[in-house]
VEXPA-678107 format. One record per residue (C-alpha): y, z, x; residue number from 1. Coordinates in nm, 4 decimals, padded with zeros to 6 digits. Layout:
<nodes>
+----------+----------+----------+--------+
:        Y :        Z :        X : badren :
+----------+----------+----------+--------+
:        Y :        Z :        X :    NUM :
...
+----------+----------+----------+--------+
</nodes>
This chain:
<nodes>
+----------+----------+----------+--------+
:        Y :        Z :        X : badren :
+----------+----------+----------+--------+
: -01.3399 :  14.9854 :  17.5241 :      1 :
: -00.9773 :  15.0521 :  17.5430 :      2 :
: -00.7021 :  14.7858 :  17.4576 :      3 :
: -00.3946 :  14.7625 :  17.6454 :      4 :
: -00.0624 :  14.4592 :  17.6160 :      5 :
: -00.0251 :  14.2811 :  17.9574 :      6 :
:  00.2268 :  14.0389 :  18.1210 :      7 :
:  00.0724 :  13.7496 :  18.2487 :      8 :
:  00.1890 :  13.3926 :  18.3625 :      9 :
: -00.0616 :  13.0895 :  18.2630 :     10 :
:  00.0282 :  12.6958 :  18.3024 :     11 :
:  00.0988 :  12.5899 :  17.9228 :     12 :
: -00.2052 :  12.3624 :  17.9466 :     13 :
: -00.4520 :  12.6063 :  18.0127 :     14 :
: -00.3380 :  12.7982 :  17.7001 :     15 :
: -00.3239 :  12.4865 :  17.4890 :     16 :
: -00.7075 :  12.4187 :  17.6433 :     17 :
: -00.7828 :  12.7964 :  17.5570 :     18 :
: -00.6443 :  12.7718 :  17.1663 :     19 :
: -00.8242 :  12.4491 :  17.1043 :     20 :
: -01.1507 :  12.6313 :  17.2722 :     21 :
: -01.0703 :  12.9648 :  17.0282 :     22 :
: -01.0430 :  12.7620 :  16.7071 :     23 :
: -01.3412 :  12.5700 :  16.7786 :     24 :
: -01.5500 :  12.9239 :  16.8264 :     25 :
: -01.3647 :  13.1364 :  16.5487 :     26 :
: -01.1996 :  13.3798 :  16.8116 :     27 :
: -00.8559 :  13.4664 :  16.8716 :     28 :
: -00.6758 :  13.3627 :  17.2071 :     29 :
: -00.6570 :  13.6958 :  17.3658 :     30 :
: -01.0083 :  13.7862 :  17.2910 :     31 :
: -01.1529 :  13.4349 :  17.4130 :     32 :
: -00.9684 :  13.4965 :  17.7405 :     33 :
: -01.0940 :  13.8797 :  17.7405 :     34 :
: -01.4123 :  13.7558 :  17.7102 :     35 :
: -01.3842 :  13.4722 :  18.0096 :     36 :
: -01.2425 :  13.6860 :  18.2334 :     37 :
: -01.5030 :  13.9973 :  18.1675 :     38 :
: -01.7968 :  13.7292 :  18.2517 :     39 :
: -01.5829 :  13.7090 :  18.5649 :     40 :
: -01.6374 :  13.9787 :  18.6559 :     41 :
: -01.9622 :  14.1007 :  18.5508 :     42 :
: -01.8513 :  14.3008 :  18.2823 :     43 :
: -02.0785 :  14.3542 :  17.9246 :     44 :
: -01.7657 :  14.3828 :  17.6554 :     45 :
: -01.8471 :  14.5101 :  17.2929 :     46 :
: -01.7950 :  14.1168 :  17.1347 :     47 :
: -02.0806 :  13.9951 :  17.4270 :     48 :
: -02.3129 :  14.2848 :  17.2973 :     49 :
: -02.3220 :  14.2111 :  16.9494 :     50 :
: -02.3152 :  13.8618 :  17.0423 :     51 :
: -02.6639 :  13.9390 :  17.2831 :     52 :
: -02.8096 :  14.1426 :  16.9629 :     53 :
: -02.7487 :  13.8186 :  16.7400 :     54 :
: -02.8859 :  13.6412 :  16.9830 :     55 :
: -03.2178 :  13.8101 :  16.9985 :     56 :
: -03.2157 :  13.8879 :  16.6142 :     57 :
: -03.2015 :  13.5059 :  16.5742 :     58 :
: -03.5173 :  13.4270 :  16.7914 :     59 :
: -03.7136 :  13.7445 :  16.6352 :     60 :
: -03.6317 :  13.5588 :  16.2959 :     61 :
: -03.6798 :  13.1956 :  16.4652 :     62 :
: -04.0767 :  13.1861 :  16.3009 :     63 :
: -04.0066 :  13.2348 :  15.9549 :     64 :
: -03.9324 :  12.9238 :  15.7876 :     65 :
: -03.8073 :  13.0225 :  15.4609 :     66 :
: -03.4986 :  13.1627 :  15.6610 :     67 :
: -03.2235 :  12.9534 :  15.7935 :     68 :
: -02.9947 :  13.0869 :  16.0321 :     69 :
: -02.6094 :  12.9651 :  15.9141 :     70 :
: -02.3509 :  12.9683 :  16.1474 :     71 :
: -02.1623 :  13.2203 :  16.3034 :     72 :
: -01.8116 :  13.2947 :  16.1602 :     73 :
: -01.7245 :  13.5668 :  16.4197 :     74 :
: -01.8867 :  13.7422 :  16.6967 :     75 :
: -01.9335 :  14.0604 :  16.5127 :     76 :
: -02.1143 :  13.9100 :  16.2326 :     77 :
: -02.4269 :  13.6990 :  16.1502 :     78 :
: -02.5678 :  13.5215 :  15.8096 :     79 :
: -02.9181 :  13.4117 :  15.7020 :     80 :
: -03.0149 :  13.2518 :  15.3727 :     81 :
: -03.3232 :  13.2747 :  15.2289 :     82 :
: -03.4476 :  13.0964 :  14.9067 :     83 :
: -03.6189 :  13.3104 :  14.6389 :     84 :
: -03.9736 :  13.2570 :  14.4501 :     85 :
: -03.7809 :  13.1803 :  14.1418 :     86 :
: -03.6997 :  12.9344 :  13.8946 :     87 :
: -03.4643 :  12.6139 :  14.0484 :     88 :
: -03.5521 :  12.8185 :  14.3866 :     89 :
: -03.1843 :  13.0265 :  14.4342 :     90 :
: -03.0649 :  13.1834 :  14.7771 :     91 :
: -02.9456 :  13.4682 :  14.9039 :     92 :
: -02.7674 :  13.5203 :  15.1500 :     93 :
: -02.8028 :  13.8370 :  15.4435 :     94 :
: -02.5033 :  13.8678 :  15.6259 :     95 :
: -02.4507 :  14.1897 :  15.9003 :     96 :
: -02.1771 :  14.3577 :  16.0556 :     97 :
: -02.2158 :  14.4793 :  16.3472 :     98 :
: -01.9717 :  14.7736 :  16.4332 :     99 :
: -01.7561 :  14.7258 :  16.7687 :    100 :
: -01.8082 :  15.1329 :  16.8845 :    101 :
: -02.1374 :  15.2597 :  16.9760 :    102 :
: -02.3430 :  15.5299 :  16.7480 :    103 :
: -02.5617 :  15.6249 :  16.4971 :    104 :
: -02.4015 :  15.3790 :  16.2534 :    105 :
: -02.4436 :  15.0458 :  16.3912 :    106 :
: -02.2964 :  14.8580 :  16.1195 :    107 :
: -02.4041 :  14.7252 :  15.7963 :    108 :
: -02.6220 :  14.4463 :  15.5971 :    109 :
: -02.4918 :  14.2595 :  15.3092 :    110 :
: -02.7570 :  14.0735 :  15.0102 :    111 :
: -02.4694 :  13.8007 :  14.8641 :    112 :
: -02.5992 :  13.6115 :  14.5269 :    113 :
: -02.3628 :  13.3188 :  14.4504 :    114 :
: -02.6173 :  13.2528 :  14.1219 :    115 :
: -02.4589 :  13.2082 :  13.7713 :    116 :
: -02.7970 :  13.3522 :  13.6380 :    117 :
: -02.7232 :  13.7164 :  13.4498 :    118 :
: -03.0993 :  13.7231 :  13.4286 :    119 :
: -03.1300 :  13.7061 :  13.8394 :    120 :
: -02.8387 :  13.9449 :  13.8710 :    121 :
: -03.0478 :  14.1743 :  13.7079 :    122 :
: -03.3604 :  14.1177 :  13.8614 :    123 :
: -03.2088 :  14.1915 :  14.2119 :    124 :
: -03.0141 :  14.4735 :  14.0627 :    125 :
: -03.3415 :  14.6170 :  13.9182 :    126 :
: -03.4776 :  14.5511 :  14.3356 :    127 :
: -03.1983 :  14.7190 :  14.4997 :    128 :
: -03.2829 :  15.0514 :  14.2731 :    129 :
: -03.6937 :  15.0401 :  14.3505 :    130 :
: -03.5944 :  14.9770 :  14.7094 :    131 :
: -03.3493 :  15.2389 :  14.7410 :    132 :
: -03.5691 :  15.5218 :  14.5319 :    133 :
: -03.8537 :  15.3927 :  14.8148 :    134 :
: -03.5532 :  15.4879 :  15.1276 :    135 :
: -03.4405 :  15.8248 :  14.9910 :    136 :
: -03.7891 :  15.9455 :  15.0025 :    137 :
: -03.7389 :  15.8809 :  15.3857 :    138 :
: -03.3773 :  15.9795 :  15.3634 :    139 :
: -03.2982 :  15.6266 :  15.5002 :    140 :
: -02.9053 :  15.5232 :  15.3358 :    141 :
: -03.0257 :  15.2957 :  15.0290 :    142 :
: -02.8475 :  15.0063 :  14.8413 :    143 :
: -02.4990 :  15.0053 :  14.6828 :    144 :
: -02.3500 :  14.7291 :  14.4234 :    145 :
: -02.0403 :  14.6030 :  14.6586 :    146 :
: -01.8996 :  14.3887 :  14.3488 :    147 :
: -02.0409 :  14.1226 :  14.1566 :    148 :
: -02.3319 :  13.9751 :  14.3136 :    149 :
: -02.3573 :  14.1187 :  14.6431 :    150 :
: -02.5448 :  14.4549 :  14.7445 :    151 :
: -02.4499 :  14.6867 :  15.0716 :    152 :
: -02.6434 :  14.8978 :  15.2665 :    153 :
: -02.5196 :  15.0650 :  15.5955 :    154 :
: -02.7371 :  15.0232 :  15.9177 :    155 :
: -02.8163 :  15.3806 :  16.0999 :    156 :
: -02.9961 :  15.5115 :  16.3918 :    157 :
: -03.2188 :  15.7541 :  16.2586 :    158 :
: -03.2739 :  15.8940 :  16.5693 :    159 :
: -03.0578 :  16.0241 :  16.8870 :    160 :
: -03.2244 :  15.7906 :  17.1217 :    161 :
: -03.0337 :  15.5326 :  17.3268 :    162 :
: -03.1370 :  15.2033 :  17.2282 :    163 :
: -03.1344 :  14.8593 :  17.4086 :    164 :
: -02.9664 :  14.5363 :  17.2643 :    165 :
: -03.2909 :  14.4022 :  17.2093 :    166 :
: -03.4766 :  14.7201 :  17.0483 :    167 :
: -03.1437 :  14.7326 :  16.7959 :    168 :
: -03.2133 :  14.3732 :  16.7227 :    169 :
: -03.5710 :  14.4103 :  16.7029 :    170 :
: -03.5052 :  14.6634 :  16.4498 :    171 :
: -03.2163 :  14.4869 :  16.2366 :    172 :
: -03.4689 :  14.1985 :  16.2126 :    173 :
: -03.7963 :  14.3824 :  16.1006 :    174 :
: -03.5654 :  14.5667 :  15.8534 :    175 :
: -03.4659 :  14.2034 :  15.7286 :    176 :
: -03.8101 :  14.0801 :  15.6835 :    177 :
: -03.9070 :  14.4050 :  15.4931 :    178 :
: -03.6511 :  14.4025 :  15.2734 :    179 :
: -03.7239 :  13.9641 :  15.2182 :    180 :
: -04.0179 :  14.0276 :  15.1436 :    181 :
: -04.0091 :  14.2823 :  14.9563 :    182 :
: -03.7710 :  14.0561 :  14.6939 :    183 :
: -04.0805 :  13.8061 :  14.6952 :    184 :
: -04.3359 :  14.0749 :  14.6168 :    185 :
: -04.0844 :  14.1628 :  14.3243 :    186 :
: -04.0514 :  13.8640 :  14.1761 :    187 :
: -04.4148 :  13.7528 :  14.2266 :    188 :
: -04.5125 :  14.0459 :  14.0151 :    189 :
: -04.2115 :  14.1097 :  13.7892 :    190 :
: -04.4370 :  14.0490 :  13.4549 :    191 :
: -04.6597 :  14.3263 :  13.5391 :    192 :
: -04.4373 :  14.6138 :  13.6002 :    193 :
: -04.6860 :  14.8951 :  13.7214 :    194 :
: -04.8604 :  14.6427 :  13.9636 :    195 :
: -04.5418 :  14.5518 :  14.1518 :    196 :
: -04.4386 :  14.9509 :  14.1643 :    197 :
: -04.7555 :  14.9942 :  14.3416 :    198 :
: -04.7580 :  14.6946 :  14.5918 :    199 :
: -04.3549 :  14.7176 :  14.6806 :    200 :
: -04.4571 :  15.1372 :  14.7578 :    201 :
: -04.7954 :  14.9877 :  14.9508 :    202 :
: -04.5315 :  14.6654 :  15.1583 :    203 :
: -04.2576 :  14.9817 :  15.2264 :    204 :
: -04.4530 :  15.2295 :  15.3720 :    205 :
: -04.6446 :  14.9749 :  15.5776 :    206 :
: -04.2610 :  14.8793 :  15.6843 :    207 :
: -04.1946 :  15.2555 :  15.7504 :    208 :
: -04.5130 :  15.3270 :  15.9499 :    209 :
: -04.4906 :  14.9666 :  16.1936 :    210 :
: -04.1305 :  14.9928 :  16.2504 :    211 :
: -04.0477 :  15.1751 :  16.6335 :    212 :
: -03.6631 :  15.1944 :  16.5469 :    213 :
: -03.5632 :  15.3117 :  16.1684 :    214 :
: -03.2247 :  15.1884 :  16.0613 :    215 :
+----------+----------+----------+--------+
</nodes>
């Protein structure tokens, strides 16, 4: 949707009310008064739809209790820890990006490691590459190092259909869970190298062949 600068008068205390209001949610003033007057009037703005595709992506997670939902530092972006089956029980943390236009690209997923561990860096390094090796045999995007300790992979349509809020969250989340679990099958069977090649190819292609929406 298309920005323009207007002119309008407001009483001083509604704007104070409005700042105090933006802090509190992490928003800027013009786009917290965007977004009151678009509910207004019945309109769906780009910061409501990614905020309705949270929303949903949240409940679709809501069951699994090794995930915890952390707060949300902007409207166009969402985090979820998760503690990995390893020694002193470590987190990682999933945080995506939702893009503001609509297309193919819909935004992208970050894996952030705050451990001190060089041996767990290089266990999820090692992941990333199996899982990735798995998605270019479907010619789905794949992982990239982003810097030290956190992993990147963009989030794409793989098809031209139109999708709903809820079938984009529906297929954010699933993508999630694979990828989760996928991380616990690794380090379940990381002494026995051949075994977890096999059941990370059998979890992925189960993921492939369930999954409605590919992204």
């Amino acid at each position: 949707m298309k920005k323009s600068v207007y002119s309008i008068v407001l009483m001083d205390d509604v704007v104070e009310a409005i700042d105090a209001l933006a802090y509190r949610l992490g928003t800027s003033r013009s786009n917290l008064i965007n977004q009151i007057l678009a509910e207004k009037v019945a309109l769906i703005t780009p910061e409501m739809q990614m905020r309705n595709v949270f929303n949903e992506v949240e409940k679709l997670l809501d069951g699994y209790s090794h995930f915890q939902i952390q707060p949300q530092a902007a409207d166009s972006m969402m985090s979820i820890r998760s503690v990995l089956r390893y020694k002193y029980n470590p987190t990682i943390r999933y945080a995506i990006t939702l893009d503001r236009s609509a297309g193919s690209r819909i935004g992208e997923l970050k894996v952030i490691s705050r451990t001190q561990s060089d041996v767990l860096q290089k266990y999820l390094s090692h992941f990333f590459e199996l899982w990735t090796m798995q998605e270019k045999q479907v010619k789905l995007p794949g992982w990239q190092i982003d810097q030290g300790g956190k992993w990147m992979r963009e989030l794409i349509k793989q098809d031209d259909r139109i999708c709903e809020g809820e079938q984009i969250a529906s297929a954010i989340a699933d993508y999630i869970k694979a990828v989760d679990k996928g991380i616990k099958i690794y380090f379940q069977y990381i002494d026995n190298i051949p075994y977890l090649n096999r059941e990370l190819s059998n979890h992925f292609n189960t993921y492939i062949q369930s999954s409605l929406i590919l992204v």
